[in-house]
C-alpha positions in Angstrom: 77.5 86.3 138.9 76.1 88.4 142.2 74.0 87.0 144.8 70.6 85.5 144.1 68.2 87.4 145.5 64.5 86.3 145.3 61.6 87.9 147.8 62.4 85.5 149.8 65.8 86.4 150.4 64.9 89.5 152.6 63.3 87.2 155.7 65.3 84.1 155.2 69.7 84.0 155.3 69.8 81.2 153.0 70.0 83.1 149.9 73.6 84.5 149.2 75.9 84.1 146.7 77.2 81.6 143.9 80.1 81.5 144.9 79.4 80.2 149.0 77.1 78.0 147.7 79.7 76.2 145.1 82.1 76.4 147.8 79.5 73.9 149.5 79.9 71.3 146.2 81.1 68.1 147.2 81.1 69.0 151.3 77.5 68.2 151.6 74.9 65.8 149.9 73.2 67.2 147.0 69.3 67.9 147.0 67.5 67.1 144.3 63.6 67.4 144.2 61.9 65.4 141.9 63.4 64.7 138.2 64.6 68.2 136.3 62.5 69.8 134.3 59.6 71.9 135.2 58.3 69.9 138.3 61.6 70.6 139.9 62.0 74.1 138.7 58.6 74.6 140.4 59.9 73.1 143.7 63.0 75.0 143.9 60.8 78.0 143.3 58.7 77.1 145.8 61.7 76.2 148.6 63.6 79.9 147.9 60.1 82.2 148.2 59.7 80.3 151.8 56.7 78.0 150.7 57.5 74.8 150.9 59.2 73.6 153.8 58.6 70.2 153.8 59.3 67.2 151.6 58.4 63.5 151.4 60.1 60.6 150.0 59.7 56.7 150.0 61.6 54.8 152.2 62.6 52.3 149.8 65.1 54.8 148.2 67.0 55.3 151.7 67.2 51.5 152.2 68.1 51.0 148.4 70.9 53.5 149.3 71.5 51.5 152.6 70.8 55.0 154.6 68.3 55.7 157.9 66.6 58.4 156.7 67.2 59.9 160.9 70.2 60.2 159.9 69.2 63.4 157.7 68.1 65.3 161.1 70.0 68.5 161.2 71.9 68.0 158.1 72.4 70.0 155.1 71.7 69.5 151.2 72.9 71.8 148.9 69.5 72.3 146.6 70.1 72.1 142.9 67.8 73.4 140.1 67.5 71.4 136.6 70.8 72.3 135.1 72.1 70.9 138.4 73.5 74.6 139.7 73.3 75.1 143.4 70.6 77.8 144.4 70.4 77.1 148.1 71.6 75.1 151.7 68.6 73.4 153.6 68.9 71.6 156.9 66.4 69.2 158.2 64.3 69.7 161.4 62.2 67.1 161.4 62.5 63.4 160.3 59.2 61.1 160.6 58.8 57.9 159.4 54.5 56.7 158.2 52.8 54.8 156.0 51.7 56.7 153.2 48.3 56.9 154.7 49.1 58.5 157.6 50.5 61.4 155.8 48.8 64.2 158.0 47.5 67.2 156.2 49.7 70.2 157.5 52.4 68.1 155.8 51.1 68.6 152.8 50.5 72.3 153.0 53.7 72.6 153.8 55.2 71.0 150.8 54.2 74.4 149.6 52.7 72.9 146.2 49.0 74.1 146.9 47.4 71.2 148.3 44.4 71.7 150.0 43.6 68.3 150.8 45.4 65.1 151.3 43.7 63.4 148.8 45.1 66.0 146.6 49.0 65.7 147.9 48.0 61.9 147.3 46.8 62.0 143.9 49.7 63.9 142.8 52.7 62.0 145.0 51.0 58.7 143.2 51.3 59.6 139.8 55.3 60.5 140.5 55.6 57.3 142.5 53.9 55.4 140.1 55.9 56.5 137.7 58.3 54.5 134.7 61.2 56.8 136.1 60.8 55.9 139.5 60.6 52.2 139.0 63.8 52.8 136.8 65.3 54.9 139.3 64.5 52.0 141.8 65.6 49.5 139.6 62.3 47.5 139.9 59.7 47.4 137.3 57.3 45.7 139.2 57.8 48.1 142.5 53.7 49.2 143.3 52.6 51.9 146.1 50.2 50.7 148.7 48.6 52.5 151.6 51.0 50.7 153.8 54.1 51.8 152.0 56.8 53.7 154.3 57.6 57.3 153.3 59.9 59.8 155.0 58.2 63.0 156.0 61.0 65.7 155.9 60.6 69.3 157.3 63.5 71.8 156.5 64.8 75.3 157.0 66.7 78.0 154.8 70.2 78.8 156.2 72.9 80.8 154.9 76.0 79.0 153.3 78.4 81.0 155.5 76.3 79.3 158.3 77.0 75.8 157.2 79.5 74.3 160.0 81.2 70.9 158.4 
């Protein structure tokens, strides 16, 4: 297959071929947003036309992991879409710590998911973190969000695979 080339691929170096981006497989942690199927098609989408640039995540599923989420500052993930194929490198810029309540509102523009509000990023982060597949995910069916709950604000760049220095 040639390269993947999106709109996106004309500003940002990220977006080459299949093959430098299998070569990547098993070299550096896998990114996977969300569950697959159409919400992570969607984000995927979103992360190759340059909107989203930002991510967040709960803390529980670093330390479940038994990983510092600072650790991810200036590494790579090799982004998959739902059928699990690589379409992309990211590396982190930015790793913040905050209770879900002091999720800041550029953050969630930058998710590149439309929000216009933070009650709207919030509305829509609950209903995945309150989810039946997260709690199974985490292993605990009685796991509950609160303000107060710890989430890991991410920011990330494209870069191109051939960039990627191991």
């Amino acid at each position: 297959m040639g390269p993947v080339t999106t709109e996106a691929s004309r500003s940002q170096p990220a977006l080459t071929s299949r093959s430098a981006l299998q070569s990547l497989r098993g070299r550096i942690p896998v990114g996977e947003y969300a569950f697959p199927g159409p919400v992570r098609d969607g984000l995927v989408a979103a992360i190759l036309n340059g909107e989203k640039t930002a991510t967040t995540s709960l803390l529980v599923e670093y330390q479940r992991d038994g990983q510092d989420p600072h650790d991810l500052l200036g590494s790579y993930e090799l982004v998959v879409d739902s059928d699990e194929q690589p379409v992309c490198v990211t590396r982190t810029t930015e790793v913040r710590v905050v209770a879900l309540s002091e999720v800041d509102l550029q953050h969630c523009i930058d998710e590149g998911e439309g929000y216009r509000t933070i009650a709207e990023w919030e509305r829509a982060h609950r209903l995945f973190w309150e989810s039946e597949e997260l709690r199974a995910e985490l292993n605990d069916p009685t796991w509950r969000l609160t303000d107060r709950t710890p989430v890991v604000m991410q920011r990330f760049e494209l870069v191109d695979p051939h960039e990627v220095r191991l």
